[in-house]
Each structure stands twice: as structure tokens, then as C-alpha cells.
N, C-alpha and C positions, 0 to 999 in steps of 0.2 A: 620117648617113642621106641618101641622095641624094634629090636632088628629087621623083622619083616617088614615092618612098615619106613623105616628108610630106607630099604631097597626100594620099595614101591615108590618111593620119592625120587629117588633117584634114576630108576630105571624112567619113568614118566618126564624127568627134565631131558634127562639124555634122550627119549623118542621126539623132543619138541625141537632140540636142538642137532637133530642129523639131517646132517643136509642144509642145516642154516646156522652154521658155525659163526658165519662171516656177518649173518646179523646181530647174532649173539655178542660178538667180538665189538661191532661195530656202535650196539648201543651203549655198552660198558666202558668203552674207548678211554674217558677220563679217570674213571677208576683203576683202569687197568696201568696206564702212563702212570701213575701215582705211584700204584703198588709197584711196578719192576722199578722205579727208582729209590725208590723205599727199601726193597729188596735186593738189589746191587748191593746200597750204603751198608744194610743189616749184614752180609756176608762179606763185605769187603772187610768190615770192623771187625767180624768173627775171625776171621783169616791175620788182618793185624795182630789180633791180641792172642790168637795162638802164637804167632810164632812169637811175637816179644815177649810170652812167659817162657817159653823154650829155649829164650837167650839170655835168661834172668837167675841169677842163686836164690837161694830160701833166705838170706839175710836184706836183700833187694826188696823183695817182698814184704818182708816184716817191717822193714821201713814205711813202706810207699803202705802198709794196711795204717800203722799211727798217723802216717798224713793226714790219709783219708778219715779217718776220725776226729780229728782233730779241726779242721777243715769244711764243717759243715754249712751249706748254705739255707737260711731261714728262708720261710713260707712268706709270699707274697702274695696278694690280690692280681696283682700282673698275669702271677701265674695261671691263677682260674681263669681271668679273663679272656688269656691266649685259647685256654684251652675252651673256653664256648665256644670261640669264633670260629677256632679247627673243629671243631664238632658237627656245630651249624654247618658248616660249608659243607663236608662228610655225608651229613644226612638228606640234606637237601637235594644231591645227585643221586644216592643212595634211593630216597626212597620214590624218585621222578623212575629211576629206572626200575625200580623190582615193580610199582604200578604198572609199568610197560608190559613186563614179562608177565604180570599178571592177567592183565588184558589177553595175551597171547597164549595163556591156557586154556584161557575159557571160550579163547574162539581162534582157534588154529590160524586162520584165514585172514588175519590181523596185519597189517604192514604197517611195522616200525620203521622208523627212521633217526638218523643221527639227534636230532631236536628230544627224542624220548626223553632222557636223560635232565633235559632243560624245564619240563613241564611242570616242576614243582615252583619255578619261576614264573608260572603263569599268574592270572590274578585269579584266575580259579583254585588254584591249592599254596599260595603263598602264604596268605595271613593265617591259614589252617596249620601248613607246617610248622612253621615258626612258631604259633601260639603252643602246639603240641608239644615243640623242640624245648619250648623256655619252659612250661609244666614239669614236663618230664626230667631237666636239667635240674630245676628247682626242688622236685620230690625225690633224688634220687643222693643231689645234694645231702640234703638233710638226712636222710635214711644213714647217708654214709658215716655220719656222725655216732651214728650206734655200734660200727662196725662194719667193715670194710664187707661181710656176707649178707648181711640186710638191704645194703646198696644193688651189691647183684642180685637177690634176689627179684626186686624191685623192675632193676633191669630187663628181665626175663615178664615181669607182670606187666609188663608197660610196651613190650614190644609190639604189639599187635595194633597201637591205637592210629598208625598213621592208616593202614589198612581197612581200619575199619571207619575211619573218616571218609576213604571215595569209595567205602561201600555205601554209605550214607548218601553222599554226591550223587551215585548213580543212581540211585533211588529216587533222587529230589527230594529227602527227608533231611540232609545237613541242616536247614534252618532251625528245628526243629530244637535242637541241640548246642548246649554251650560247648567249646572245644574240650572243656577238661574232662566234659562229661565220656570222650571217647577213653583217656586215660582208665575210667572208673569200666569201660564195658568191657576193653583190653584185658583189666587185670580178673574179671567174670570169664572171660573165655578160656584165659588162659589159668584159671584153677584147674588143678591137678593135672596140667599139661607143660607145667616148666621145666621136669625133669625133660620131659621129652624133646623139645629146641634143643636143650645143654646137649641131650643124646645126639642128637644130630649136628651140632658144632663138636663135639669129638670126632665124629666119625672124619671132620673134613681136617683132624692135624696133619695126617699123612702128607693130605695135598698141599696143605702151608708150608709144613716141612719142603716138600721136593721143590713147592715155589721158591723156598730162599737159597737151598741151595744151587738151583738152576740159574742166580744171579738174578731172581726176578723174573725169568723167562716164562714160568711156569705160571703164572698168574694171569696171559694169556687166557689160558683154560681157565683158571679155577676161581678167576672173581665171577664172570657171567655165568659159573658153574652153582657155586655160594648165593647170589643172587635167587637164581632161578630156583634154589632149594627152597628160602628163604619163601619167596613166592608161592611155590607148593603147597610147602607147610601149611601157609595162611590157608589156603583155598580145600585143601584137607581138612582144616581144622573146624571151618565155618561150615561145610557138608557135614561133619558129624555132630557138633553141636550148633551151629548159627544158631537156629530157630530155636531150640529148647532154653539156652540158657541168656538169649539177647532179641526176645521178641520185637524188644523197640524197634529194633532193624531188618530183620526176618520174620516177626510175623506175620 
């Protein structure tokens, strides 16, 4: 996305969100708890290990590199496993809330409440996520095995599909549709448009940066900030192309 147009993204969250900070804040709630404690831990270890290299000679070092060489711990199943479950949980509040925000672009007049967040829990978008989460986990999987940039790639092609699943919902055309098939409209919408996300998660390093060193504090702002780009994005992206390239659902 070129410059002008994350401005335009940006400026249009920030008009949604003046004035309604506190709902902002409030539907992100568990995301945001996550991150400043996340964000504490990341800069309290930043701050350790400066100064314990600071207190350390170059012969300290060279040792404690052989260790760590030496000392390698092997690849386990446990380990993916941990990492679905964290994932799952992730996406699941993840994507109840940017639905929220999403609903709330499109109709100013919308009242959220703390439960937003919960609605991917419903029995209306459960078996959808989760079917979406395990597709997506499993293609993205395998991709990785070509190399760790096929994987992101992939990433970025696949981002759209939970969104375009309660575009489907709201339509009453989901039945219509097996779940993976949203994967496949995802990675159609978002042809020649992945540089553009990447471009728009750069633009927010600054604000990551200032979150960690704020001890986390800053994530306050900048997850319902992230979200609601996020959300944007989508609703940008389906104005310019929905209909042309994803008639199933648009035309």
C-alpha cells in the first residue's frame, strides 16, 4: 500500500476512534493485558542482558558462545503442539475483535461491548474459525518446509479468509461454501496486494518499538490502534476489488 493510502487508513481509524478511546480500549482489553505483560517481561530481559554484558570480559563471552553451541536442544512435537494451542487462543480473540471494529466502520452507530472479543466463541463463528485456524496452520505448515519466505508469503495470502467468511455470514451465503474455500478467495483478493499489509505492518514498528520500551504501557494505544488498521485494510480492500475479483460473494 503506498504511502498515501496508509495515511488514509490511518487517519479514518483515528476519526473512529476520537472520542471513543475507552471503547476502543475496552473491547481489546485481553489483548492488550497480554501484550503490556509481554512487554514488561521483553524489556525487563532487554535491561538484564544489557547490563550483564556490561559486567562481563570478552573471554566470559567466548566461553558462554561454546556452551551455547554446544548445548543444543532437539526439535519436538510438543513444541508445535504448544505453539497451535497459543495460536488458536491468539486468533480466536483476534479475530471476534477486528469483526467488532469492523462492524463499527461500516456503521458508526454500532455499540460494542466487552463480550466483542468473546464472539468468535459463539456457535455462529466457532467451527468457522477453528476450521479456518487448522487449514491455515496446516498450509502454512508445509509451505514452511520450502523455506521459512514461502511460509510468510503464504501468510499474508491467507490473511483475509477469516473476514471474508462473516462477509459470507452476513450475506447468508456461508452455507454455500466449504471453509477452505475461504482460504482460496483470501489468497484471490489478496493477489498483488501483500506487499501492501507488509507495508502497513512496517509503518506500525515505531509504535511496537515505543510499546516495549514503555514497559508495555504503550500497547494501551497501539493493539486497538493495529486491530482497527487491520480491519480497515480489509474493508478498503474489498471496496476496491470485492466484486471484480470474488463475485461468489460480491456479485
Amino acid at each position: 500500500m503506498d504511502q498515501t493510502s496508509n495515511r488514509t487508513l490511518k487517519k479514518e481509524v483515528l476519526e473512529l476512534y476520537r472520542g471513543n478511546w475507552i471503547t476502543a480500549i475496552k473491547i481489546n482489553i485481553i489483548p492488550i493485558v497480554c501484550s503490556i505483560f509481554s512487554g514488561f517481561i521483553i524489556a525487563s530481559l532487554i535491561g538484564i542482558i544489557l547490563y550483564f554484558f556490561s559486567q562481563i570480559d570478552s573471554s566470559a563471552l567466548g566461553t558462554m558462545e561454546n556452551y551455547s553451541q554446544n548445548s543444543g536442544t532437539p526439535y519436538s512435537g510438543r513444541t508445535t503442539a504448544q505453539q497451535f494451542f497459543f495460536q488458536a487462543i491468539v486468533v480466536f480473540f483476534t479475530v471476534g475483535i477486528q469483526y467488532g471494529i469492523l462492524d463499527w466502520l461500516r456503521h458508526r452507530n454500532q455499540r460494542l461491548s466487552w463480550g466483542t472479543a468473546f464472539q468468535t466463541f459463539s456457535r455462529k463463528y466457532f467451527t468457522s474459525t477453528l476450521a479456518i485456524f487448522i487449514f491455515q496452520f496446516i498450509f502454512r505448515f508445509l509451505w514452511s518446509f520450502l523455506l521459512i519466505i514461502p511460509g510468510w508469503i503464504k501468510y499474508y495470502s491467507y490473511s483475509q479468509a477469516y473476514f471474508l467468511y462473516k462477509e459470507a455470514t452476513d450475506r447468508k451465503i456461508s452455507d454455500r461454501f466449504e471453509f477452505v474455500n475461504f482460504i482460496t478467495f483470501s489468497r484471490r483478493l489478496m493477489d498483488g496486494n501483500k506487499a501492501r499489509l507488509l507495508g502497513l505492518q512496517i509503518s506500525l514498528i515505531g509504535w511496537y518499538i515505543l510499546s516495549i520500551i514503555t514497559f508495555g504501557i504503550g500497547f494501551i494505544w497501539y493493539v486497538p490502534y493495529r486491530n482497527g488498521l487491520y480491519a480497515a485494510f480489509y474493508k478498503n480492500l474489498v471496496e476496491q476489488r470485492g466484486q471484480q475479483v470474488l463475485p461468489e460473494i460480491f456479485g
